[in-house]
C-alpha positions as CSV (number, residue, x, y, z in Angstrom):
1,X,19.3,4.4,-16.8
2,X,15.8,3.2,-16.4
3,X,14.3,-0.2,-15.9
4,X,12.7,-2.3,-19.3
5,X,8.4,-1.6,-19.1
6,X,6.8,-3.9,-21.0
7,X,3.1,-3.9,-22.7
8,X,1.6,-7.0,-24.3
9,X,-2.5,-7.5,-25.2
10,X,-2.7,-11.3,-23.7
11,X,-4.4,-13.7,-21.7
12,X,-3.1,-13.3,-18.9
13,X,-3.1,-16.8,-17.2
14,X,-1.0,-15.6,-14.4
15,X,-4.0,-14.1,-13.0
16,X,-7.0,-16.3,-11.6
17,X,-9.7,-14.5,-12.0
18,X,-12.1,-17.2,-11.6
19,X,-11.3,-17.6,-8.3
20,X,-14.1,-17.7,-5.0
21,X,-13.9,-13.9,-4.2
22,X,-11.7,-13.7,-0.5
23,X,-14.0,-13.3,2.6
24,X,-13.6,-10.0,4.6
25,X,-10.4,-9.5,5.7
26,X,-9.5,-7.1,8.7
27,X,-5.8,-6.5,9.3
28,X,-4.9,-6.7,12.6
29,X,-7.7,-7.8,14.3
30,X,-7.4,-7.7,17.9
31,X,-7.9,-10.9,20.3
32,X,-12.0,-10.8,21.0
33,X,-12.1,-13.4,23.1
34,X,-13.1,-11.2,26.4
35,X,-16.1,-9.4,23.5
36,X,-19.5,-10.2,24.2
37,X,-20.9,-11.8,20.9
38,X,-17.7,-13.0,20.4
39,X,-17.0,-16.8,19.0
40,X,-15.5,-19.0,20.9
41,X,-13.2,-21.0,18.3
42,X,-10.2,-19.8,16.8
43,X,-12.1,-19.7,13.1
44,X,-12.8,-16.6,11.2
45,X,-14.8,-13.5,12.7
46,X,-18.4,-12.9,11.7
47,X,-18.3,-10.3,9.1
48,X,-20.5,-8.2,11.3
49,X,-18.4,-8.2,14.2
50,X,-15.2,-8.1,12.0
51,X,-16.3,-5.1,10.4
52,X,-17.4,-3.5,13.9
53,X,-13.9,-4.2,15.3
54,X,-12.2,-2.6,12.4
55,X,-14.6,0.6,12.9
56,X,-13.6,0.9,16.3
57,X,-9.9,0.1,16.0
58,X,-9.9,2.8,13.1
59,X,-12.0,5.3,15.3
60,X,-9.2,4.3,18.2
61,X,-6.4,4.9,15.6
62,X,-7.7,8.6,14.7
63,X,-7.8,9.4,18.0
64,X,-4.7,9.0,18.5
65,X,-3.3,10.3,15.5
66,X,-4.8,13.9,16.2
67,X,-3.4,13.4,20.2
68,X,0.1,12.7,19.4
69,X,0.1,15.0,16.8
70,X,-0.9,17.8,18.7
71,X,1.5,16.7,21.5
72,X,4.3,16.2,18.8
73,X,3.9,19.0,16.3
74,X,5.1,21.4,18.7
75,X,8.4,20.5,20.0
76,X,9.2,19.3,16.6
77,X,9.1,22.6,15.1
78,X,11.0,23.6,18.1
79,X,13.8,21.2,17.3
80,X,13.5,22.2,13.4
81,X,13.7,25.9,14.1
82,X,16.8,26.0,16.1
83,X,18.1,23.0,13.7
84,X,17.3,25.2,10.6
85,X,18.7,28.5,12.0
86,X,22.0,26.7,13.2
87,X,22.4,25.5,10.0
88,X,22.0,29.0,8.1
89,X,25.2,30.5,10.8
90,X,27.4,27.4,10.8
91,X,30.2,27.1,8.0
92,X,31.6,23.5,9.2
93,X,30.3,21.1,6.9
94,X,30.5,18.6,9.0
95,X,28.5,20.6,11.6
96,X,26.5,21.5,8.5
97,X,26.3,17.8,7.5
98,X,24.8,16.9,11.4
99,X,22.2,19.5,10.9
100,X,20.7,18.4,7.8
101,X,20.2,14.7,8.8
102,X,18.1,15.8,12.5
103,X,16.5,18.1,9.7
104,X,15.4,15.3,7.5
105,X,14.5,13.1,10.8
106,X,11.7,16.0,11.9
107,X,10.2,15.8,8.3
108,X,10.6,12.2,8.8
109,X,8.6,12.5,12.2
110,X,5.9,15.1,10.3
111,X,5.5,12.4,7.7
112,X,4.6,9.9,10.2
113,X,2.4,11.5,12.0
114,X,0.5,13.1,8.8
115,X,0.5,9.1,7.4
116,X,-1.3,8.0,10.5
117,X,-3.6,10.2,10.1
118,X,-4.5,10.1,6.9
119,X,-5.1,6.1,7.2
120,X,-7.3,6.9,10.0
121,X,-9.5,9.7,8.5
122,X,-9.0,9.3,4.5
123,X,-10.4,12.5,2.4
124,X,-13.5,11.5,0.5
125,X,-13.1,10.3,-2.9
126,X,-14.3,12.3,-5.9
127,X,-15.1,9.9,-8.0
128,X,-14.6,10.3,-12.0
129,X,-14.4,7.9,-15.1
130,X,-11.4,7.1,-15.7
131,X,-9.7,4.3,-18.0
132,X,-7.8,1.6,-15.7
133,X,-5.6,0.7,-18.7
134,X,-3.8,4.0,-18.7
135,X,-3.5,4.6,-15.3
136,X,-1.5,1.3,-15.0
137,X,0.9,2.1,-18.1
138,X,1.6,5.3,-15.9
139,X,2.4,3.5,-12.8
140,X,4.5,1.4,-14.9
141,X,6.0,3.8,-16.9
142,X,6.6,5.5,-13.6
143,X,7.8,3.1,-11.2
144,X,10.0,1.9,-14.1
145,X,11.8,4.4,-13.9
146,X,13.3,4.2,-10.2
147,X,15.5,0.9,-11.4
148,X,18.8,0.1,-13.8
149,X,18.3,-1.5,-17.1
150,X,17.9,-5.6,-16.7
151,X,17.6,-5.5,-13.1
152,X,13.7,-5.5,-13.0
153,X,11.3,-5.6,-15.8
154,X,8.1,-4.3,-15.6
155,X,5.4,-6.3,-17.9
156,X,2.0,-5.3,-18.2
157,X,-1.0,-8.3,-19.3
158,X,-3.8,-6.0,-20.2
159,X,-6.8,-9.0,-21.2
160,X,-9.4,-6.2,-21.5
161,X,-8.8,-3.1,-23.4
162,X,-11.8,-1.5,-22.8
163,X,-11.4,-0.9,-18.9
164,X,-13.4,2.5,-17.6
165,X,-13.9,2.2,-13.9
166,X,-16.2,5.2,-11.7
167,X,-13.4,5.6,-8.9
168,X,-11.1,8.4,-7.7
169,X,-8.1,8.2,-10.0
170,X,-5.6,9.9,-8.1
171,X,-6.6,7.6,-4.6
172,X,-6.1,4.6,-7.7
173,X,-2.9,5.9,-8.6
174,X,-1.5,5.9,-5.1
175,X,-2.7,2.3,-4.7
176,X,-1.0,1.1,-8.0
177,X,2.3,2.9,-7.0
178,X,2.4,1.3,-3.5
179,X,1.9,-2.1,-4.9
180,X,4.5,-1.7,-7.6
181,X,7.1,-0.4,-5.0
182,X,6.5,-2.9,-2.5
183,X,6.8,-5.5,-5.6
184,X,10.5,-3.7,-6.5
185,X,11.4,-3.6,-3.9
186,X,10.8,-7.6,-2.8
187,X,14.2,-8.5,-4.7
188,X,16.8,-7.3,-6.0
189,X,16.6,-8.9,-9.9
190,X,13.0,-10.8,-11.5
191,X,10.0,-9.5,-12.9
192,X,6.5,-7.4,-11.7
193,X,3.6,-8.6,-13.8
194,X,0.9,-6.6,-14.0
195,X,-2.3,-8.1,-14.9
196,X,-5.6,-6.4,-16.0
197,X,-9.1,-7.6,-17.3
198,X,-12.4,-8.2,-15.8
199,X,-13.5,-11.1,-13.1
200,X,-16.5,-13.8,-14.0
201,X,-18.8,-11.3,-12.7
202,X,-17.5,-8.6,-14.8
203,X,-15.7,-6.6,-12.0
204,X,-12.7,-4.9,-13.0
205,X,-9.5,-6.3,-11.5
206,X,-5.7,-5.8,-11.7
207,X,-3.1,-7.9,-9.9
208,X,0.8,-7.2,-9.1
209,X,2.8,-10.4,-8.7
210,X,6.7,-10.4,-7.9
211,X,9.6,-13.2,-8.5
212,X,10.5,-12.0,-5.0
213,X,10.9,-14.5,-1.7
214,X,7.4,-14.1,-1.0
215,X,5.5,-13.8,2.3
216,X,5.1,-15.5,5.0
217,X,2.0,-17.4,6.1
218,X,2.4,-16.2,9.6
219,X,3.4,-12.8,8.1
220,X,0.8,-12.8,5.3
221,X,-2.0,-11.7,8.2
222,X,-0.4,-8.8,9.0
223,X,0.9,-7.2,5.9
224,X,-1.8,-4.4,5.6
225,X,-0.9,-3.5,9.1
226,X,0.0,0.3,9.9
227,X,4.0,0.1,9.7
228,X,4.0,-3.0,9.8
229,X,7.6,-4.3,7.8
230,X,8.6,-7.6,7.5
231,X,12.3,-6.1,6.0
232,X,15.2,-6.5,8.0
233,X,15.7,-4.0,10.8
234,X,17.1,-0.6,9.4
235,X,15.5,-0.5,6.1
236,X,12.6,1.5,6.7
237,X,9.2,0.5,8.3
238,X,6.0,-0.2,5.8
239,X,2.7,2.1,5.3
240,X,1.9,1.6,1.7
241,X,0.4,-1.2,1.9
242,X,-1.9,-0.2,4.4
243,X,-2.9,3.0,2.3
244,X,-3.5,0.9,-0.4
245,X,-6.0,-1.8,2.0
246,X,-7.6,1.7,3.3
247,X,-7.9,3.4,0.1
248,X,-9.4,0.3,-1.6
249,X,-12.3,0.3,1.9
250,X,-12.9,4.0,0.8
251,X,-13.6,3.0,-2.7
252,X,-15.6,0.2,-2.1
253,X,-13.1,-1.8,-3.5
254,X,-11.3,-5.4,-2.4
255,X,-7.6,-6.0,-1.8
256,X,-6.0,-9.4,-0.9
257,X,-2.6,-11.2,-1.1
258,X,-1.9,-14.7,-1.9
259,X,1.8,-16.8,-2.7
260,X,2.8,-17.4,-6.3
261,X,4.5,-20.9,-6.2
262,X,7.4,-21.8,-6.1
263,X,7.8,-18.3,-4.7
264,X,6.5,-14.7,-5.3
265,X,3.8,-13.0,-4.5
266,X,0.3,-11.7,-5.8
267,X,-1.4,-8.4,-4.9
268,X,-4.6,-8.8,-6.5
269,X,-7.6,-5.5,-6.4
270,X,-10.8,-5.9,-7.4
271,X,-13.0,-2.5,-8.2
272,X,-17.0,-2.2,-8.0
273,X,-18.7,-3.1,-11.1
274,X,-19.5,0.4,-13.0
């Protein structure tokens, strides 16, 4: 069974575009109060040293990836080897059963480390037209898919047809998917609107907004943090989002969250004017 997918032409109030476009946002900034240049108050960065910070946490961040990787990669495919030929001699299943899940955990591991490093050192875009309207019926029809019939329905706004953005549509694509996941995932039963037009100064936007319990103020700072989850213990930890803040940095692009009242969210992207 797959989930309802929706597509209307139509305003789109849910959206507002018109809104004063969201200062600089780093996630994750680190405390700079022993930085010379630093401000003294607890107000927001400079956008010069904001930007610096995020540069050199980034910088620290690939360093590490390509450290721990190294360091990793090796007795990993030590465990999988053994793991894997165990599991080709061994006819108990639930021997066989054992093996397959510390299988799954080093692929888990690769996947980890390969995320990490891919946030930290991105692969150029190749920037193409592309039509922002059909990518997001994709997505939809896509992510759509993943759910039961009536539990979540997909609608998409679209207020400009005639949407052809100069970006990298597969680095869009993996933005889109990781905002409609992260919206599906919010709750268990609602809706994921997706809205699309063009902002008052003619920037082309889309925005994801949830019926789910929404984020936290405390929590809302955070949320494009590297594995950062705010889900219950167990059920996974969170990079999407942060791929989805990255990617939109390598495209030139913005990407911020606000509430939806009385509760919700909305992920809302704004691209470079063509």
């Amino acid at each position: 069974m797959t989930g309802n997918a929706m597509f209307a032409n139509a305003a789109g109030p849910e959206t507002r575009t018109q809104e004063k476009e969201k200062p600089f946002v780093s996630p994750c900034v680190p405390d700079v109060s022993c930085i010379p240049d630093a401000p003294c108050s607890s107000g927001p960065l400079p956008p010069a040293l904001s930007e610096r910070l995020e540069r050199e946490k980034i910088d620290a961040l690939a360093e590490f990836a390509a450290g721990i990787g190294h360091e990793l990669n090796n007795p990993l495919a030590i465990i999988n080897g053994h793991a894997q030929l165990m599991l080709r001699e061994s006819d108990d299943p639930a021997r066989r059963r054992s093996l397959a899940t510390m299988i799954a955990q080093v692929r888990r591991a690769y996947e980890m480390i390969a995320d990490i490093r891919l946030f930290a050192r991105p692969p150029q875009p190749e920037v193409e037209t592309c039509e922002l309207v059909a990518l997001l019926r994709s997505a939809v029809g896509t992510e759509s898919s993943f759910v039961e019939e009536g539990d979540i329905t997909f609608v998409l706004h679209v207020e400009s047809p005639e949407l052809s953005v100069v970006s990298d549509p597969v680095q869009l694509r993996v933005v889109l998917g990781a905002l409609l996941k992260n919206a599906r995932e919010s709750m268990r039963r609602g809706t994921v609107r997706v809205t699309c037009g063009r902002d008052a100064e003619n920037r082309p936007f889309f925005a994801v907004e949830d019926d789910g319990p929404g984020i936290p103020e405390d929590v809302r700072p955070l949320i494009f943090c590297p594995y950062f989850s705010g889900r219950q213990a167990g059920r996974g930890l969170g990079f999407g989002l942060a791929k989805a803040w990255r990617i939109m940095q390598q495209l030139g692009g913005t990407i911020w969250v606000e509430p939806v009242r009385p509760h919700g969210s909305r992920f809302i992207v704004v691209l470079p004017a063509a």
